[in-house]
C-alpha positions in Angstrom: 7.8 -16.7 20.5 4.0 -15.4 20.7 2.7 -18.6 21.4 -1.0 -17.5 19.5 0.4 -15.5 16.3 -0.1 -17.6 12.7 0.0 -14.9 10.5 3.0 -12.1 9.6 1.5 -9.4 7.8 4.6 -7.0 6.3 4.4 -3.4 4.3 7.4 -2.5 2.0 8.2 1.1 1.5 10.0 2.3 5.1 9.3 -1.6 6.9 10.9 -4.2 4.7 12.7 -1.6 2.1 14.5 1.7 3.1 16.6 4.0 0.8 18.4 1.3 -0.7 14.7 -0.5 -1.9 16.3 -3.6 -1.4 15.4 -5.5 2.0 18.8 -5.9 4.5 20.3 -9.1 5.0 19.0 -9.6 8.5 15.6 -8.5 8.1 15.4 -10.9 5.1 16.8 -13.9 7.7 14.4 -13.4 10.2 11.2 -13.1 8.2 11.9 -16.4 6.6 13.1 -18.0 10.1 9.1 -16.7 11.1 8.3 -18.7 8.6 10.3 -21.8 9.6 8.8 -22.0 12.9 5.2 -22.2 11.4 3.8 -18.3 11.1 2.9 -17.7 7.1 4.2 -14.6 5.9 2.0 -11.6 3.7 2.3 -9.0 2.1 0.7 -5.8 2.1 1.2 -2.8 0.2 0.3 0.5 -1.8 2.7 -0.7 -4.5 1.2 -2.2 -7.8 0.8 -6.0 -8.0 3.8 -6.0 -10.3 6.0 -3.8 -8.5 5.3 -5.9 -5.1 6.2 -9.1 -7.0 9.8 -9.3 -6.0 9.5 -8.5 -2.1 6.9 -11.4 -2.2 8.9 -13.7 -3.9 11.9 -12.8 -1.6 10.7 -13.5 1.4 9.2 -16.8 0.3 5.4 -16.0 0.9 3.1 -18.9 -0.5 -0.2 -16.2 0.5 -1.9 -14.1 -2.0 -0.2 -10.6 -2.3 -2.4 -7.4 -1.3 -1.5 -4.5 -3.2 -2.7 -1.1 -4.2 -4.0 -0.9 -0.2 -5.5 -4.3 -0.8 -7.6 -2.9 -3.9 -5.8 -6.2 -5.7 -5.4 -9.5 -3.4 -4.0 -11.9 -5.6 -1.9 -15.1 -5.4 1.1 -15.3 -7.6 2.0 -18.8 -7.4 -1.8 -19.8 -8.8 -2.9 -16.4 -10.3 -5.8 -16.4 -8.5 -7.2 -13.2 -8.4 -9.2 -13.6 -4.5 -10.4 -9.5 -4.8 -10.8 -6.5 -6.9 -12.1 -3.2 -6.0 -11.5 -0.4 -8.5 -12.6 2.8 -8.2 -16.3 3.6 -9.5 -16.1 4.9 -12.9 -18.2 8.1 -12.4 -16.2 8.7 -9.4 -12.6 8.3 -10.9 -14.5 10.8 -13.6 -15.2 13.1 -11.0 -12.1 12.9 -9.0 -10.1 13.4 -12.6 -11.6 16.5 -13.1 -12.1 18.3 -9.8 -8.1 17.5 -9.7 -7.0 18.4 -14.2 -6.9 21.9 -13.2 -4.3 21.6 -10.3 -2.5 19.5 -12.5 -2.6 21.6 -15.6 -1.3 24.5 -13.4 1.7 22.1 -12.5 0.9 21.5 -9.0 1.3 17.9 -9.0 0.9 15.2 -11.3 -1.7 12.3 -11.6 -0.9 8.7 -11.9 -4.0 6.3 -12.7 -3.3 2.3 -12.4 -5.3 0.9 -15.1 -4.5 -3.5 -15.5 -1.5 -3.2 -13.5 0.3 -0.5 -16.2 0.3 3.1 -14.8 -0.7 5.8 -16.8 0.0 9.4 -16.8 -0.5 12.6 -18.5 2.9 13.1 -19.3 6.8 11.4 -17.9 7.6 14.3 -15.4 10.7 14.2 -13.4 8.7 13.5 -10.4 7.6 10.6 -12.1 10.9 9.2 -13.5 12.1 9.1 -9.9 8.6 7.3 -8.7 8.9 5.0 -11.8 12.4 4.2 -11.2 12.4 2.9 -7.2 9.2 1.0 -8.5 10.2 -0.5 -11.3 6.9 0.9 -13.2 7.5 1.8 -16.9 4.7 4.6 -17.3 2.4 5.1 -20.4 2.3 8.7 -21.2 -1.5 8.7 -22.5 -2.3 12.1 -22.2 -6.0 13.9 -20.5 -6.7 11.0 -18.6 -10.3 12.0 -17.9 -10.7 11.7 -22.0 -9.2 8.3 -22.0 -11.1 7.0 -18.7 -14.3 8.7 -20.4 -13.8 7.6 -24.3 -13.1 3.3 -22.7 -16.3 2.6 -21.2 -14.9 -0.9 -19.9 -11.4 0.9 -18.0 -11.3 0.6 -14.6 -8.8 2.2 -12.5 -7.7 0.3 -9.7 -6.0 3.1 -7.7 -5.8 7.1 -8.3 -2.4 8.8 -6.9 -1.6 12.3 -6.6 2.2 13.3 -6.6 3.8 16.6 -5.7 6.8 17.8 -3.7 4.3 20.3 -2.6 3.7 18.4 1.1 1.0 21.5 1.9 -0.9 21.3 -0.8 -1.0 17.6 -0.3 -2.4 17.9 3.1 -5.2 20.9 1.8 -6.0 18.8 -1.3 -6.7 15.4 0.9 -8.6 17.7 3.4 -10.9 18.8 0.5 -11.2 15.5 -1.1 -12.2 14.2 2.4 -14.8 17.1 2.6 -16.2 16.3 -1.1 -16.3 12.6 -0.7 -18.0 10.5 2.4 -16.0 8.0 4.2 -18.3 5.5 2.6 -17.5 6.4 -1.1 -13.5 6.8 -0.9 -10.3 5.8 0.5 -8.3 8.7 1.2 -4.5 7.9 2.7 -0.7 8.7 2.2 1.8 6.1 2.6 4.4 9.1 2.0 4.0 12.6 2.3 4.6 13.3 -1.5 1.7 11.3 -2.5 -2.3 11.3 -2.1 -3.9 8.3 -3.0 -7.7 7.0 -3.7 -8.7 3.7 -3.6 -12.5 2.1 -3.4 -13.7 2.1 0.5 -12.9 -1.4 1.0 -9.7 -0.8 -0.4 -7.7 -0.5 2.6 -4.7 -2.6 4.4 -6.9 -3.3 7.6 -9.8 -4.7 4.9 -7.5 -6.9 2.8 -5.8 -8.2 6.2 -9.3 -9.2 7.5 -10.1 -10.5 4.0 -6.9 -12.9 4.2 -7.0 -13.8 8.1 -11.0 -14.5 8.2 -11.9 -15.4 5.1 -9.2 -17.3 3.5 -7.7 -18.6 6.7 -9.9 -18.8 9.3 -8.1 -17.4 11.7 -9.0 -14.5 14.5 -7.2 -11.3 14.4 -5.7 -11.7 17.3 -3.6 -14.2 15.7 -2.3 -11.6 13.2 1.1 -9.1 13.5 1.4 -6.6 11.3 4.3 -4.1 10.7 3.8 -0.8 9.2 5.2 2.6 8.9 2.5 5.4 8.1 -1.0 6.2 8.1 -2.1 3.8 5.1 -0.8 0.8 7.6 -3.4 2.6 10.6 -6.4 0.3 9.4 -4.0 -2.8 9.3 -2.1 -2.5 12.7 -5.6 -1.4 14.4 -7.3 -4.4 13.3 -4.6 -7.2 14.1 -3.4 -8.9 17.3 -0.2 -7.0 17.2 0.6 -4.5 15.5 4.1 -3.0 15.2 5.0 0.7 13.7 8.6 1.5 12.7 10.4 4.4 14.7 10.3 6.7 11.5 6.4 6.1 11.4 4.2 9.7 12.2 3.1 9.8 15.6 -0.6 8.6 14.9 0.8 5.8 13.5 3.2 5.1 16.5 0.2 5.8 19.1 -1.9 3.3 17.3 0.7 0.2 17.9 1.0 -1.8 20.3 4.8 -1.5 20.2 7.3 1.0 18.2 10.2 -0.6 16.7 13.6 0.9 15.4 13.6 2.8 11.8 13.8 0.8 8.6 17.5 1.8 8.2 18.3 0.0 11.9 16.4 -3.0 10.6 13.6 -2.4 12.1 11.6 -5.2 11.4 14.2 -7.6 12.6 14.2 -6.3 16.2 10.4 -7.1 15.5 10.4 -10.4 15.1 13.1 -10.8 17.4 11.4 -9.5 20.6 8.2 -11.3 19.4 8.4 -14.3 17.3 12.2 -15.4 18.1 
């Protein structure tokens, strides 16, 4: 075992879950064995609070969850809410309209996390199938710049842009990244159907620090983290050790400190094997 780690820092989508969205029998043994042996396990995730809820629970974490990219760090067991950042209004205005025409032309849909619900403009097939691996029901609310604009007190926690359209994903976060500073927005993609825009500080490698430092009091070098794609760069840059799965892009892979096998070969259990068991 790494004598110096304390902390276990986990994503969901393609590190604990794989196709199935459930997480394997051996993976789920040896994060709660971590556990056993002292090292407190966390959560961290693009998913909503709710939707995250279950892989928490699961693995028996006692920590506040970090969702939405650590936009929402909150504990379930007191339901203390530790952080929120939610996109500026006028920006989530602005982002809602530079994107209404791409999405009225059918180029990819738009789904705003307002309180934890998600709404869209309309229940598109691309949706059902998002909705249904997440367990989200979504709120069909129609022009979302009207609703954001007519509720002066809405906030929306995390903007996402869906499309099959990988390309015009890649241009689209390319212009974003070109219209809006570094300092303003948090542009990532935790899969390569989806864009998604979170407040600056809203980012894994933020919300880890948030939890080690602040709430623990522990040095990041007492931190491992697993992750599989670029929204998990911050998170396995900042900590001790940081772990990408084999099916993880190879920026990802270059940024860790070791590569382990896909999600489907249980990835994470060869992890925590090689370092922790």
């Amino acid at each position: 075992m790494t004598a110096d780690i304390r902390l276990l820092v986990l994503d969901i989508d393609g590190t604990l879950a794989g196709q199935s969205n459930q997480i394997s029998a051996p993976v789920l043994e040896r994060v709660r064995a971590v556990q056993q042996r002292g090292v407190a396990g966390a959560i961290a995730t693009g998913r909503r609070y709710q939707s995250a809820l279950r892989f928490h629970q699961l693995v028996g974490s006692t920590l506040p969850l970090m969702a939405y990219q650590g936009a929402m760090i909150k504990c379930p067991q007191r339901q203390t809410l530790h952080r929120h950042t939610p996109l500026p209004r006028p920006l989530a205005l602005d982002l809602l309209e530079y994107l209404a025409p791409l999405e009225a032309q059918g180029d990819l849909s738009i789904h705003l996390y307002i309180d934890d619900q998600l709404h869209v403009r309309q229940v598109l097939t691309d949706t059902e199938a998002y909705a249904e691996r997440s367990g989200i029901a979504p709120i069909p609310s129609g022009d979302l710049g009207a609703l954001m604009a007519s509720n002066p007190g809405l906030e929306t926690t995390k903007l996402l842009t869906l499309s099959q359209n990988t390309e015009l994903l890649g241009d689209l976060q390319r212009q974003l990244r070109h219209r809006y500073p570094e300092s303003d927005l948090y542009l990532t993609r935790s899969v390569e159907s989806f864009v998604e825009a979170t407040h600056p500080l809203a980012n894994k490698g933020e919300a880890v620090r948030f939890l080690a430092e602040e709430l623990l009091t522990l040095h990041p070098d007492q931190v491992m983290a697993i992750g599989d794609n670029f929204n998990d760069l911050e998170m396995i840059r900042y900590v001790g050790l940081g772990i990408a799965m084999g099916d993880a892009p190879t920026a990802v892979q270059a940024a860790a400190d070791w590569v382990a096998p896909g999600v489907e070969a249980d990835g994470v259990a060869a992890a925590l094997e090689r370092f922790l068991l």
